[in-house]
C-alpha positions as MATLAB code, in Angstrom:
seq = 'XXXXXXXXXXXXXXXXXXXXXXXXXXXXXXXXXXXXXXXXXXXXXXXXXXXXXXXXXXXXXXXXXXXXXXXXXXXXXXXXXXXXXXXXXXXXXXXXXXXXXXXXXXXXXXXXXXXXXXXXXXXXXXXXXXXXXXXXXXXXXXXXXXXXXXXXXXXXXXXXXXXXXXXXXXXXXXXXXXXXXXXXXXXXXXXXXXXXXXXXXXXXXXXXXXXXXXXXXXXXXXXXXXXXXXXXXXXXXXXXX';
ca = [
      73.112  138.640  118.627;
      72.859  136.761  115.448;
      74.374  138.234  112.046;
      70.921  138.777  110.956;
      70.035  140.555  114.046;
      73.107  143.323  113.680;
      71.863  143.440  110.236;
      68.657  144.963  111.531;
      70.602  146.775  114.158;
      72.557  148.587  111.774;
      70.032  149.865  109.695;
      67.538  150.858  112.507;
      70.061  152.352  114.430;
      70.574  155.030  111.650;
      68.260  157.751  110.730;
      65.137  156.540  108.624;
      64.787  159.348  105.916;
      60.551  160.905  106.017;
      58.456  160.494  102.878;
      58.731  162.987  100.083;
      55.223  164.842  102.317;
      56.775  165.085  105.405;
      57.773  168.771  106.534;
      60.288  167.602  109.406;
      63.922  167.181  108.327;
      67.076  167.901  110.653;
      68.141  171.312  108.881;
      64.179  172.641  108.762;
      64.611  174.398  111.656;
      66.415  177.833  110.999;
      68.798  179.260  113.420;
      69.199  183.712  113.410;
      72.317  184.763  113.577;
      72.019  185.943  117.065;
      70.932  182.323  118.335;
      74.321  181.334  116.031;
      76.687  184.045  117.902;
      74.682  182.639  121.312;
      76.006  179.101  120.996;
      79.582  180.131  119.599;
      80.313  182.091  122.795;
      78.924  179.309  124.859;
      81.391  176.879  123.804;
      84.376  175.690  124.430;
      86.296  177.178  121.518;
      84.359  179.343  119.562;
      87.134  180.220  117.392;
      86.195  177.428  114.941;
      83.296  176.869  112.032;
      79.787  176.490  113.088;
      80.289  172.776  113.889;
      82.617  173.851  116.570;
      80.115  176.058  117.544;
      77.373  173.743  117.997;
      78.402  170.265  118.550;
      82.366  170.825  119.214;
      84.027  169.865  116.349;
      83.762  165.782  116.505;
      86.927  165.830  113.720;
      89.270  167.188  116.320;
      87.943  164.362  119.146;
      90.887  162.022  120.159;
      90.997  157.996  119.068;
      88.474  155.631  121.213;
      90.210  152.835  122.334;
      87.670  149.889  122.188;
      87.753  145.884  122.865;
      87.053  145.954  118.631;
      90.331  148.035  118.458;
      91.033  151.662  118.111;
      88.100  153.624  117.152;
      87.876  157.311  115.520;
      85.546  159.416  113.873;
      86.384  161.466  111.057;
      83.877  164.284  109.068;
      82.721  162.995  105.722;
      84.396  165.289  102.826;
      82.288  164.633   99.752;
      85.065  164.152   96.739;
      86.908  161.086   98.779;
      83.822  159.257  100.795;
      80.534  159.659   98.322;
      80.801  156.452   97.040;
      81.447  154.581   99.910;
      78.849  155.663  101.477;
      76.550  154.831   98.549;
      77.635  151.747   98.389;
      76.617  151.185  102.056;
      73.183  152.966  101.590;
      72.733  150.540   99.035;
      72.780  147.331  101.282;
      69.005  146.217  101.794;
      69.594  145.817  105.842;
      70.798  149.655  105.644;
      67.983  150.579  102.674;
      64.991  149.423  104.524;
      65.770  151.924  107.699;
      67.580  154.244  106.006;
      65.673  154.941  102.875;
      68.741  156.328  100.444;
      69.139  153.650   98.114;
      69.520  154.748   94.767;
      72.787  156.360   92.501;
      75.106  158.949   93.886;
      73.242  161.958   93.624;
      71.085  160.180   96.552;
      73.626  160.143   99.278;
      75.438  163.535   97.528;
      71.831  165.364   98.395;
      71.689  163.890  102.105;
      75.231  164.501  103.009;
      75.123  168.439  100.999;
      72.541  169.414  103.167;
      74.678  168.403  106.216;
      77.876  169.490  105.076;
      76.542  172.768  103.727;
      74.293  173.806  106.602;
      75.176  175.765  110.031;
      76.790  173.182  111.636;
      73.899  171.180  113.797;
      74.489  167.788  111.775;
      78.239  166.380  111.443;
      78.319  163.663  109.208;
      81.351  161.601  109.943;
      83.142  157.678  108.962;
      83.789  155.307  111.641;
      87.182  154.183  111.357;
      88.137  151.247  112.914;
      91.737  150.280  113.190;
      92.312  152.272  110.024;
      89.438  151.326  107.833;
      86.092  153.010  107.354;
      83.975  150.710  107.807;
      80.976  152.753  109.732;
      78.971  156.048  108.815;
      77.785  158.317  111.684;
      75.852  161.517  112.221;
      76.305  163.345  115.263;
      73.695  166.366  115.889;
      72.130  168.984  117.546;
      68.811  166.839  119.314;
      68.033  169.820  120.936;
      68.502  172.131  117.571;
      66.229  169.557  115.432;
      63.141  168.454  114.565;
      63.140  165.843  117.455;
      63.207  168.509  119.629;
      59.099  169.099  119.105;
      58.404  165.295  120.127;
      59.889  164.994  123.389;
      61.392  166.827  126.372;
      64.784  168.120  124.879;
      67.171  170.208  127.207;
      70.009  171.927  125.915;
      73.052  170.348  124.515;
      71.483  167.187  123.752;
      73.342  164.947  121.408;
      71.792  162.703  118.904;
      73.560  159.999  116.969;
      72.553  157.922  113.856;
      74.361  155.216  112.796;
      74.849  152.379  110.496;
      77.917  149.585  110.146;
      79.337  149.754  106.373;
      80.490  146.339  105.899;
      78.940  142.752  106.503;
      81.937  141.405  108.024;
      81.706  143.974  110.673;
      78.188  142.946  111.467;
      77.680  139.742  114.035;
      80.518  140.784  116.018;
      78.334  143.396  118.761;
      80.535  145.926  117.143;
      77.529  148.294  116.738;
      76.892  147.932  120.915;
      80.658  148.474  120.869;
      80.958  151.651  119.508;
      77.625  153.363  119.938;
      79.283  153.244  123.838;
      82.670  154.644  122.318;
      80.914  157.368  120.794;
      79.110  158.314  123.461;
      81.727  158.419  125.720;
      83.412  160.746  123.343;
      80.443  162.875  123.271;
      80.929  163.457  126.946;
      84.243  163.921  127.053;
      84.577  166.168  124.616;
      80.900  167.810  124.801;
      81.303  169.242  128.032;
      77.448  170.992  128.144;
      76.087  167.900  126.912;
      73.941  165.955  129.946;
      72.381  163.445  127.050;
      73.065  161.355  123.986;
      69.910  160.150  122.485;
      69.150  158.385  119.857;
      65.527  157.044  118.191;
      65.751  153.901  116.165;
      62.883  152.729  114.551;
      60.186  150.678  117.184;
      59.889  147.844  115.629;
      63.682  146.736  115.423;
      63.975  145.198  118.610;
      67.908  144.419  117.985;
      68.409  148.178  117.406;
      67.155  148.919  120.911;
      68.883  145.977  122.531;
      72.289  147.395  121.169;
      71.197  151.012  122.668;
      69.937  149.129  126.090;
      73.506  146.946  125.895;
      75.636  150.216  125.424;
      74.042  152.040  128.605;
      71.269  153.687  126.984;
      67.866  153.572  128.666;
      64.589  153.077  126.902;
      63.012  156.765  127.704;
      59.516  156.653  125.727;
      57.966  155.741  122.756;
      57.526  158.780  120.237;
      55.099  159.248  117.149;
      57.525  160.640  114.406;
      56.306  161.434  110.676;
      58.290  158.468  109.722;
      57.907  156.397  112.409;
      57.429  155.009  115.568;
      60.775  155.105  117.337;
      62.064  154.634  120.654;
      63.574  157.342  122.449;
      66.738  155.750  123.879;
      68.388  158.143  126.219;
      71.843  158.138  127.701;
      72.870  160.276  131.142;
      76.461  161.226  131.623;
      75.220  161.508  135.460;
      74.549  157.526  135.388;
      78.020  156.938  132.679;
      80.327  155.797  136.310;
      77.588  152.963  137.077;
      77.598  151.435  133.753;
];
């Protein structure tokens, strides 16, 4: 994969925001407070916040170790990672999938809504060898929007992704970690059968990486904002790969 290729893989492996029209976004969907209570008893340890309610608390999930070196994700907290993270969604291969470019108050709205909501969406840093140099969102499939375009089945988890910095890019870190991650989604996500993911169609590097981390192309769906490609991976298939 060339550098220009993981460019493109980085940005269309991350969530493509919808147009200012569109009515889907991943905290539409309203959860009662019975459907809450449901999931926290199903858990593992439902002694925690909503996120360890619903997707397990990833900020308490052990180190990754990886051939790019030790890998961990850690929850976004607004005050220390805002700029960052603007900065990133400021790089045209991240803007043109992405769709946040703009001051501060851009990625401080799409991060709020995350960090402020019941728990479904986790927004986190990569952290590789002790440097951020990654942003990830690890959610609730089956608990959003996606959920009304194909066959979801409980516990799904999806990821978005995108890789911060250009010197991280060219090295098949991306393939790298999106395997990390979701081997830390199983491990530590013991309900959870799936990871999925749906970069954008069109980016065929984005789907290679998925395809060269041991997801399987599942179907092509018709989003508001796109046409993305369901990539789907089985924890029943994770000993073969």
């Amino acid at each position: 994969m060339t550098r220009a290729e993981d460019a493109r893989t980085t940005g269309g492996a991350g969530r493509r925001s919808a147009p200012a029209t569109a009515v889907e976004d991943t905290l539409d969907l309203r959860l009662t407070e019975e459907l809450l209570a449901l999931f926290a008893a199903d858990a593992p340890s439902a002694a925690g916040p909503a996120a360890s309610a619903l997707l397990d608390a990833p900020g308490s999930w052990r180190p990754a170790t990886t051939s790019a070196g030790i890998f961990q994700l850690v929850p976004v907290r607004l005050e220390r990672d805002l700029a960052v993270v603007t900065r990133w969604m400021n790089d045209p291969a991240v803007a043109a999938f992405w769709e946040l470019a703009g001051p501060e108050e851009v990625t401080a709205r799409h991060l709020a809504g995350q960090l402020e909501g019941d728990g479904r969406s986790v927004p986190c840093l990569g952290v590789l060898d002790g440097k951020a140099m990654s942003y990830w969102e690890i959610y609730r499939a089956d608990l959003d929007p996606l959920a009304r375009h194909y066959p979801a089945r409980p516990h799904d988890t999806g990821v978005h992704l995108l890789i911060g910095g250009v010197t991280d890019r060219g090295r098949r870190v991306g393939t790298t970690l999106l395997r990390a991650v979701a081997d830390l989604v199983f491990d530590h996500r013991p309900s959870c059968a799936r990871v999925v993911a749906e970069p954008d169609l069109r980016n065929t590097p984005s789907v290679s990486a998925f395809l060269s981390a041991g997801f399987r192309f599942s179907a092509e769906l018709d989003l508001p904002e796109k046409k993305a490609a369901l990539m789907v991976r089985d924890r029943a298939h994770r000993d073969h790969l």
